[in-house]
C-alpha positions as CSV (number, residue, x, y, z in Angstrom):
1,X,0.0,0.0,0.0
2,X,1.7,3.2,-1.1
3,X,1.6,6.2,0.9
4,X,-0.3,9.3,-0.7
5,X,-0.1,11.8,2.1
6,X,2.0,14.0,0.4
7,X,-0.1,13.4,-3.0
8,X,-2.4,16.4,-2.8
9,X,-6.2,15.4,-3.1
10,X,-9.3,17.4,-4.3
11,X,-11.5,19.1,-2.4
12,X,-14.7,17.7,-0.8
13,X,-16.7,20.4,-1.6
14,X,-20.0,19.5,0.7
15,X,-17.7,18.7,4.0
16,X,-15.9,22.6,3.2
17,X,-19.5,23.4,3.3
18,X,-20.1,22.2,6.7
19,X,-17.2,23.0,8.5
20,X,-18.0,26.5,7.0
21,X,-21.9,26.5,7.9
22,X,-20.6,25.5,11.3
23,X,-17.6,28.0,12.0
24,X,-19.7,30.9,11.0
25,X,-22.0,31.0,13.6
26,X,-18.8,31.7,15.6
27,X,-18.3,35.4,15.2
28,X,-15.7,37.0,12.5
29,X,-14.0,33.1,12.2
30,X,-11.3,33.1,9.9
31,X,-9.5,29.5,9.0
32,X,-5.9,30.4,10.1
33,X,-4.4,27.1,11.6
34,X,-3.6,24.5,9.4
35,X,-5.3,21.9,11.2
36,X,-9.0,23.7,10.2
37,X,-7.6,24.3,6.8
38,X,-6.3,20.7,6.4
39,X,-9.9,19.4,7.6
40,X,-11.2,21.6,4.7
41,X,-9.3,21.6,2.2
42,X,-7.6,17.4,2.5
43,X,-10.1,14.9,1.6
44,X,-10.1,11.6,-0.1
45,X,-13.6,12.5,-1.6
46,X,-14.4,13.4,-5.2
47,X,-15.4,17.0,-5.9
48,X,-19.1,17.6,-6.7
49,X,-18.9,17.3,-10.7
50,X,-20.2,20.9,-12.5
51,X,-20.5,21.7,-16.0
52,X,-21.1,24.7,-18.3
53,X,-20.7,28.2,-17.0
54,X,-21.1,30.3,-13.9
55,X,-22.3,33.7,-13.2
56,X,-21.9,35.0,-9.7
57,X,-24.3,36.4,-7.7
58,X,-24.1,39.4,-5.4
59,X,-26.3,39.0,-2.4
60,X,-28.3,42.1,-1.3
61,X,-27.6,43.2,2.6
62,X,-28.6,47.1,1.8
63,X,-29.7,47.7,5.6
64,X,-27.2,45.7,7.2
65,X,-24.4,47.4,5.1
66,X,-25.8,51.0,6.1
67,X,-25.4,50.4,9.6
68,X,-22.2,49.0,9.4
69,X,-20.7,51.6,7.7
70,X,-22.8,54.1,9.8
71,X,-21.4,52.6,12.9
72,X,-17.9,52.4,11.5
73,X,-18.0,55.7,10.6
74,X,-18.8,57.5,13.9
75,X,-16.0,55.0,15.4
76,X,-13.5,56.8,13.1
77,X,-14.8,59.9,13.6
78,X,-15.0,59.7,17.3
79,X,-11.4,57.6,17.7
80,X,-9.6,60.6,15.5
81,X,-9.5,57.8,12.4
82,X,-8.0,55.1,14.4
83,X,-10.6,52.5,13.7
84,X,-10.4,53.3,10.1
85,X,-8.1,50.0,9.8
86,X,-11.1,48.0,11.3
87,X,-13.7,49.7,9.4
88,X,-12.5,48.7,6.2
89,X,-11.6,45.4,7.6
90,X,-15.3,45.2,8.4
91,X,-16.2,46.5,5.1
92,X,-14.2,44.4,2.6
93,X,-15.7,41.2,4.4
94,X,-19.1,42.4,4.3
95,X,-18.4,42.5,-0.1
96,X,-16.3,39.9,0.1
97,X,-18.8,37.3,1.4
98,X,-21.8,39.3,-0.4
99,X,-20.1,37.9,-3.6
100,X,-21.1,34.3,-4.4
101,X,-19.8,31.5,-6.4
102,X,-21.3,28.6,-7.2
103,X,-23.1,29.5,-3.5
104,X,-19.6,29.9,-2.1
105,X,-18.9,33.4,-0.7
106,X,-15.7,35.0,-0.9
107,X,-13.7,35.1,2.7
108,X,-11.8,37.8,3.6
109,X,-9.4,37.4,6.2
110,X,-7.6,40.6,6.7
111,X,-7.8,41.9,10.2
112,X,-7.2,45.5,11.5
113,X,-4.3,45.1,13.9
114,X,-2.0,43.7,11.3
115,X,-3.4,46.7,9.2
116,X,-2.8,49.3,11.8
117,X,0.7,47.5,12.6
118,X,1.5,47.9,9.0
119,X,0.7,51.3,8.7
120,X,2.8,52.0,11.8
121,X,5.7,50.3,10.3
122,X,5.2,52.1,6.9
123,X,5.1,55.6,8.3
124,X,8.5,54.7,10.2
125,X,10.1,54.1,6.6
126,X,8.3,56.6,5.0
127,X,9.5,59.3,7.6
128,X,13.0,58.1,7.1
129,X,13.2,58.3,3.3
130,X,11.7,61.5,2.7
131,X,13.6,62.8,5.5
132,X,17.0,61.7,4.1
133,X,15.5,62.8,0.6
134,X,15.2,66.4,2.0
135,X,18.3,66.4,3.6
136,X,19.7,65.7,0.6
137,X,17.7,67.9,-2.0
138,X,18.6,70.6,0.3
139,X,22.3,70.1,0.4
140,X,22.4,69.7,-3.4
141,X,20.0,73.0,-3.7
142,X,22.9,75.2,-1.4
143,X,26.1,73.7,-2.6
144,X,25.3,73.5,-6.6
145,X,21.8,75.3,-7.4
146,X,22.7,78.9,-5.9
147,X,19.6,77.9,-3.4
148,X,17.4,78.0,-6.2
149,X,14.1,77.3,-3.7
150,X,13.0,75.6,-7.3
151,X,15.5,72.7,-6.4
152,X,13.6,71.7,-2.8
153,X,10.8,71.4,-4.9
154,X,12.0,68.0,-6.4
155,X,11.1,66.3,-3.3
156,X,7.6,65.9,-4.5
157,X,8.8,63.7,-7.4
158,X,10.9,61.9,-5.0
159,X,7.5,60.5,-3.5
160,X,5.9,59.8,-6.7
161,X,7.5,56.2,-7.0
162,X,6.3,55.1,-3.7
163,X,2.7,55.6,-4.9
164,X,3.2,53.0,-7.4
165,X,5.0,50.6,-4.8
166,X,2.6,50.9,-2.2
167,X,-0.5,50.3,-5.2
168,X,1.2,47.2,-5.7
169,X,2.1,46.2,-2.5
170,X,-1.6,46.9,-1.1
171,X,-3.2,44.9,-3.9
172,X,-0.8,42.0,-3.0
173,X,-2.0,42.3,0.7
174,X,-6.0,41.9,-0.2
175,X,-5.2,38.8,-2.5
176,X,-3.3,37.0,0.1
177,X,-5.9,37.6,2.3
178,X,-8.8,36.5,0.2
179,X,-10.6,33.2,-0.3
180,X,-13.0,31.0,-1.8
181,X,-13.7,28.1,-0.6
182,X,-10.6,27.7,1.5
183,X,-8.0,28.3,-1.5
184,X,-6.0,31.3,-1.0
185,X,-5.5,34.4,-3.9
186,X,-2.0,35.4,-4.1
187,X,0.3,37.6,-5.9
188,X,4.6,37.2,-6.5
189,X,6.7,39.4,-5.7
190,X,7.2,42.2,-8.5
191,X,6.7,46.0,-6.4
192,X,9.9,47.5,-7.4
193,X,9.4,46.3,-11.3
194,X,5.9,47.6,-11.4
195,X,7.4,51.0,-9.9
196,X,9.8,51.2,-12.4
197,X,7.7,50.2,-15.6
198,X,5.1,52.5,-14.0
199,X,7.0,55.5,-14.0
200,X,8.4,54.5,-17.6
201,X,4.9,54.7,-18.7
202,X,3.5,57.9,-17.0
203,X,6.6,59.7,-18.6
204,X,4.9,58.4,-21.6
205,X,1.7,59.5,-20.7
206,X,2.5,63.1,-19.9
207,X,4.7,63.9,-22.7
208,X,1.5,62.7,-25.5
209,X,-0.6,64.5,-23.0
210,X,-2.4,61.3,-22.1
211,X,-2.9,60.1,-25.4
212,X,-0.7,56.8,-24.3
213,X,-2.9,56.2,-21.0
214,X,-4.8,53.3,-22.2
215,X,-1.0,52.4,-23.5
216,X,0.0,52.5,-19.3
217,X,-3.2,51.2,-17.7
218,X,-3.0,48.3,-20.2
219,X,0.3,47.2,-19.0
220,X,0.0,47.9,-15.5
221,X,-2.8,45.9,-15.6
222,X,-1.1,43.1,-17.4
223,X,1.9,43.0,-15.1
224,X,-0.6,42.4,-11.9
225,X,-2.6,40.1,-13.5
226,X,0.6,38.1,-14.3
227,X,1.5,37.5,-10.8
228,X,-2.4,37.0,-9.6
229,X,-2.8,33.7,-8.5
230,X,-6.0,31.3,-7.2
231,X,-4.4,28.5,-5.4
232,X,-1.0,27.5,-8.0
233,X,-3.1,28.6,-11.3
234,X,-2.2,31.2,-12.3
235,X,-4.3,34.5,-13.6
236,X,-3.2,35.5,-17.3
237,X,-4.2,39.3,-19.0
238,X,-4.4,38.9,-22.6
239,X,-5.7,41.6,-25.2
240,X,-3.9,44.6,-26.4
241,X,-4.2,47.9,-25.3
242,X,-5.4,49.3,-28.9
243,X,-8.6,47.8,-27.5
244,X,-9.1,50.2,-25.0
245,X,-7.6,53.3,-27.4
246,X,-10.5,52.8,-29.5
247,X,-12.4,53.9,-26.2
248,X,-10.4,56.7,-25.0
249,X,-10.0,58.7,-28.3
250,X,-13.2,59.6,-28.2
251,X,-12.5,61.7,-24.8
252,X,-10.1,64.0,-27.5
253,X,-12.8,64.0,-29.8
254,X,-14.9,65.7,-27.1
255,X,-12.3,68.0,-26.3
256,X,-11.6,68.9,-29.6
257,X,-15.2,69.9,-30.7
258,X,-15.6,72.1,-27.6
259,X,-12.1,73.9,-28.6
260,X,-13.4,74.1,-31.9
261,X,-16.7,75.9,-31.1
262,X,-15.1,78.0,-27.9
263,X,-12.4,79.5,-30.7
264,X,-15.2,80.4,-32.7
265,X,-16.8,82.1,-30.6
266,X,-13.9,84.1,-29.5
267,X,-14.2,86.1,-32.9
268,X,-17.3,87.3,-31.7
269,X,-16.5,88.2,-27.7
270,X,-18.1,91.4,-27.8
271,X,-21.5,90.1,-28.2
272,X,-23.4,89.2,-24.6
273,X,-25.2,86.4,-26.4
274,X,-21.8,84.5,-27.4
275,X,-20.7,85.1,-23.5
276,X,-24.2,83.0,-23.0
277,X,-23.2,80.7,-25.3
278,X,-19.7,80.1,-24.6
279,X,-20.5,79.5,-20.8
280,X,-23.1,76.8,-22.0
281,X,-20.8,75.2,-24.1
282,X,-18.2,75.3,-21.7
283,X,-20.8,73.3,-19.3
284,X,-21.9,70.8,-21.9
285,X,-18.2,70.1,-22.3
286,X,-17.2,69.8,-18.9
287,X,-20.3,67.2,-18.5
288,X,-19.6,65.4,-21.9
289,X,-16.0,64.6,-20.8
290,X,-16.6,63.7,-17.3
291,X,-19.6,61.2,-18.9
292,X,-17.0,59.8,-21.6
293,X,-14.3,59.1,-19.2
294,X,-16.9,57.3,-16.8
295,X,-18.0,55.1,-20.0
296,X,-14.5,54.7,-21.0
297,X,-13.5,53.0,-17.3
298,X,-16.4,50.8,-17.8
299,X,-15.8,49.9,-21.0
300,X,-11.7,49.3,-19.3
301,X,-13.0,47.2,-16.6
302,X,-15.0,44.8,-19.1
303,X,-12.6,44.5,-21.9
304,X,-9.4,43.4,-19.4
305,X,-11.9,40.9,-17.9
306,X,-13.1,39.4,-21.0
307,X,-9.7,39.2,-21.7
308,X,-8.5,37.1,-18.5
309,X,-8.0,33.6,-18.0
310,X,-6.4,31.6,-15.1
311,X,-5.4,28.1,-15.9
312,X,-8.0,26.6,-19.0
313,X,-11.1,28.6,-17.3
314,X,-12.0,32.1,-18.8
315,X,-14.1,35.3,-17.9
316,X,-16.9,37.6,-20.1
317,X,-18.3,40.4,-18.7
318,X,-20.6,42.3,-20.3
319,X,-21.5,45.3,-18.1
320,X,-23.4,48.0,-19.8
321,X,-21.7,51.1,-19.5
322,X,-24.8,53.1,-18.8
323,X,-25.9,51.1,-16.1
324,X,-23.0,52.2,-13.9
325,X,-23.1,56.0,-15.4
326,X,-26.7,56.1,-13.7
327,X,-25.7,54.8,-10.7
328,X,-23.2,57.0,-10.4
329,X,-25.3,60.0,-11.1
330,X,-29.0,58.9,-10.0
331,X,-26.6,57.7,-6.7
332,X,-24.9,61.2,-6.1
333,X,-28.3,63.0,-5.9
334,X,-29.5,60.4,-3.7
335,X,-26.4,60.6,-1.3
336,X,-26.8,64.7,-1.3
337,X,-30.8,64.6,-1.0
338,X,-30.3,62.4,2.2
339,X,-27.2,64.1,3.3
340,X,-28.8,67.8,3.5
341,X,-32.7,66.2,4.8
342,X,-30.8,64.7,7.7
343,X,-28.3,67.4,8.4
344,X,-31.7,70.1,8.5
345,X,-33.0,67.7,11.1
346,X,-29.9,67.7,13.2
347,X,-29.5,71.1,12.8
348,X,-32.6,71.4,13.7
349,X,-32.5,69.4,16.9
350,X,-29.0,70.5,18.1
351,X,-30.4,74.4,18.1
352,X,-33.0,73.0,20.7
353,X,-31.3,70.7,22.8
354,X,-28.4,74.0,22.9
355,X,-30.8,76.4,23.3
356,X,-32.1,74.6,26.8
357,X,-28.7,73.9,27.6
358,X,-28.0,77.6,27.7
359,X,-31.2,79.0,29.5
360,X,-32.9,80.2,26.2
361,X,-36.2,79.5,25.1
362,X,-36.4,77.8,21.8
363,X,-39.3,79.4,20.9
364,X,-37.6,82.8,20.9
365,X,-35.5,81.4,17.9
366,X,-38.2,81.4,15.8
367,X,-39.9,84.7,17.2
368,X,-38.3,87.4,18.2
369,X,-34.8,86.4,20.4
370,X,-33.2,88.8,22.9
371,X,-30.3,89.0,23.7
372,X,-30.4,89.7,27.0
373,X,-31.4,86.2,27.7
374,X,-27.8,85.5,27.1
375,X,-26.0,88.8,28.9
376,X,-28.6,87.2,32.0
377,X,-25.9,83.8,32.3
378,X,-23.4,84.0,34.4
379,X,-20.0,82.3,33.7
380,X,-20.8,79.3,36.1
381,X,-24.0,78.9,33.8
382,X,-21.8,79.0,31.0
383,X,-19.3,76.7,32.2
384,X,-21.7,74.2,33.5
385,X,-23.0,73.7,30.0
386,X,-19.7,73.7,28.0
387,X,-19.1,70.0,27.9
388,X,-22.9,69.3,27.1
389,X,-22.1,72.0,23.7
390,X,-19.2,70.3,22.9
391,X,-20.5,66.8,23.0
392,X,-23.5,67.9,20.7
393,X,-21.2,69.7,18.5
394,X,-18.7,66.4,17.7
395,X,-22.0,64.9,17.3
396,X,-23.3,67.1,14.8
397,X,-19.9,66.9,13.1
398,X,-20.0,63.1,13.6
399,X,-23.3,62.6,11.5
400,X,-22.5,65.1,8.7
401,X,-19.4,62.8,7.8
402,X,-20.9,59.3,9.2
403,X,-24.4,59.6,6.7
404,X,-22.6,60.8,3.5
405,X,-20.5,57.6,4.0
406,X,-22.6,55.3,4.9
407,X,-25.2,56.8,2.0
408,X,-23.0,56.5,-0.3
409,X,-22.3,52.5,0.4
410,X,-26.0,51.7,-0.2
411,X,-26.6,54.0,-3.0
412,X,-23.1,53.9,-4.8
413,X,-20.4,51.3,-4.0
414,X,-22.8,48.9,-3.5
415,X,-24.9,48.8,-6.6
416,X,-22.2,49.2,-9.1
417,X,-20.1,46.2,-7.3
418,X,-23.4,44.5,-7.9
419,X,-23.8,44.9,-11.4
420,X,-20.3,44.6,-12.0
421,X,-20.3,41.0,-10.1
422,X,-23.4,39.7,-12.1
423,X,-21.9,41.0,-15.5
424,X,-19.1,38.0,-15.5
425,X,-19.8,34.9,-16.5
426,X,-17.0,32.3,-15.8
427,X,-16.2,29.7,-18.4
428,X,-15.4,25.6,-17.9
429,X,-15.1,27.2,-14.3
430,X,-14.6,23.4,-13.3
431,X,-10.9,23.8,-14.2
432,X,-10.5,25.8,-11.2
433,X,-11.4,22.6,-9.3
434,X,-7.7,21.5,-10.1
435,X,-6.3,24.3,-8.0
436,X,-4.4,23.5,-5.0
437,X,-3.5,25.4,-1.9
438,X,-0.8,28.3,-1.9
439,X,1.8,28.9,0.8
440,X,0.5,31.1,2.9
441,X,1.6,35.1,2.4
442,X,2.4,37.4,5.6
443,X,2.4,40.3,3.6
444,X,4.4,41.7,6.5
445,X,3.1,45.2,6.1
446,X,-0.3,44.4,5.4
447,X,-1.0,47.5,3.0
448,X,0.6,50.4,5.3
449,X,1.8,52.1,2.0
450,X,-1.2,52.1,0.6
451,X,-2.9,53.3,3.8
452,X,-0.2,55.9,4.6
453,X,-0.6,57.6,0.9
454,X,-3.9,57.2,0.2
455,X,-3.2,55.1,-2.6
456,X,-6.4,52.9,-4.1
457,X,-6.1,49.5,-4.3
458,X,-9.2,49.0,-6.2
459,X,-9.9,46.5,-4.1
460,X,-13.5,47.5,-3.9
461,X,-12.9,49.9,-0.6
């Protein structure tokens, strides 16, 4: 009898299913031992045979999602942004296992302490390069540059490659610590090449004056893709990037008509009706363009993943790109509509409530109010109330940032990851049955780059 131990063995796809169904009623449970992931992922049993293709599905938690990020938001707010680590911990998870395959959700296993650990080691390094950076800009701006105050200005540039390190390094983080059905994502190592080819390419990019930008988000993408993994199968970016500059001329076309029409009516500037005209023109630009590059990212997003494939499966998606263009807009007026009726009411309720604190009588606000109701407190009154005003005026300030967030989650981000999910269709998706699991990645900084720049992982948070 040969030993098969080492031999590795397909999953058993309805036990992974009940280890999961039962660890979840355990709160936030993530798999991290490798006895639970051995008992999920190492079983003699054959895998559930599926044919034909696959479209995900996005599950709908609108309510639960707007008083998570409600929540999360007054955290931040009232923590001076120190829980931001766990709120988009909390966040990504909530997506992550809103997103279904085959009735699997994907797991996100991130937490915020190794996020706010990384961030703390991050702004350590940070503070040491720029610091040596300036240090030395200044000494070559006195010794060589007749302290040309021109030369200190160089330091900015000397930050723009570690916006393209931490990108990479923070999209590496959220695929190591994603899942579906106990395989791990994963991407090589490769930050300091895509720094280098990304600066290469936004040289090229500036100097056609972003005529080559579908030229650099093609590659970029490309060169991520490459490294992506799902278990030891590997993600592959095919395509060419002249399929997205068929898109993106159009934004010059744009351009150039409203150049066109704004020269001629700078023949005629004297006239109060071109000044009209002009200004309208101006407007209809400004809107056209900002439409066009919306459609174009859409159109971006859909052509690189009907262009991917990982091992012998494939992906189509076919998101319209005035679906998302609505959401975007129809979404904005909802977020401001909801934003200003809630802010009048606690306006509203915080003039009351300060009003009693301070002796006044909240009719008077909306009759006639004297003044002499408040030259009547004395400065014990005044003191007395002072931590009751400041505690109603963080929580006015609380609210008018916390309910643009979280409207925004339920009326924006949430919809168009929706749409965007149950656009892709995954083809002879049982190939991806013959993935097996990846070593697992520390990711020792867990994103702090990305979270000390502000960089976007477009990661969906």
């Amino acid at each position: 009898m040969t030993d098969d131990t080492n031999v590795p063995k397909p999953w058993d796809i309805e036990q992974f299913r009940g280890v999961r169904r039962h660890t979840e009623r355990q709160k936030d449970w993530v798999p991290e031992t490798e006895e639970e992931m051995e008992l999920i992922l190492n079983s003699t049993h054959q895998i559930e045979r599926r044919t034909g293709n696959i479209t995900p599905k996005f599950d709908k938690k609108g309510s639960s999602l707007f008083w998570l990020s409600l929540k999360a938001a007054c955290l931040t707010v009232l923590t001076l942004g120190f829980y931001r680590f766990w709120m988009v911990t909390r966040l990504r998870r909530h997506y992550w296992n809103s997103i279904r395959i085959q009735g699997d959700p994907l797991e996100y296993t991130g937490t915020g302490l190794e996020k706010i650990l990384g961030f703390l080691v991050a702004l350590i390094i940070l503070a040491v390069y720029l610091g040596l950076v300036n240090v030395a800009l200044t000494f070559i701006g006195l010794s060589y540059l007749n302290d040309n105050p021109l030369a200190l200005q160089i330091s900015i540039f000397a930050a723009l490659p570690l916006f393209f390190f931490a990108a990479y390094r923070g999209r590496r983080y959220v695929m190591a610590r994603t899942r579906w059905r106990g395989i791990r994502f994963g991407m090589g190592n490769g930050a300091w090449g895509y720094t280098i080819r990304a600066l290469w390419y936004t040289f090229l990019s500036i100097i056609t004056l972003g005529l080559l930008y579908p030229y650099q988000q093609f590659k970029l993408t490309k060169y991520m893709t490459d490294r992506t993994y799902f278990g030891d199968l590997k993600f592959h970016q095919n395509g060419s990037w002249a399929g997205l500059f068929a898109y993106w001329v159009w934004l010059y076309v744009v351009l150039g008509l409203v150049a066109l029409a704004a020269w001629g009516l700078a023949a005629d500037s004297g006239n109060p009706a071109t000044s009209v005209i002009a200004s309208v023109i101006i407007f209809v630009g400004y809107m056209s363009f900002f439409v066009m590059f919306m459609r174009y990212e859409v159109v971006a997003f859909r052509y690189m993943w009907s262009n991917r494939v990982i091992g012998e499966a494939s992906f189509e998606n076919d998101i319209a790109p005035g679906k998302i263009i609505s959401v975007y807009l129809v979404g904005t007026l909802l977020v401001g509509l909801c934003t200003i009726l809630v802010s009048v009411a606690l306006l509203f309720v915080a003039g009351v409530v300060g009003a009693l604190l301070l002796g006044i009588d909240p009719a008077s606000q909306f009759t006639a109010f004297d003044p002499a109701q408040l030259e009547s407190m004395t400065s014990a009154d005044a003191m007395q109330s002072l931590p009751a005003t400041i505690m109603m005026a963080v929580l006015l300030y609380l609210m008018l940032f916390a309910v643009p967030f979280a409207y925004s989650q339920i009326f924006i981000t949430r919809p168009i990851v929706q749409r965007k999910t149950e656009a892709m269709v995954i083809h002879n998706a049982t190939a991806l049955t013959q993935s097996r699991q990846r070593a697992h990645d520390h990711a020792a900084e867990a994103g702090g780059f990305a979270d000390a720049l502000g960089v976007d992982v477009g990661a969906g948070i």
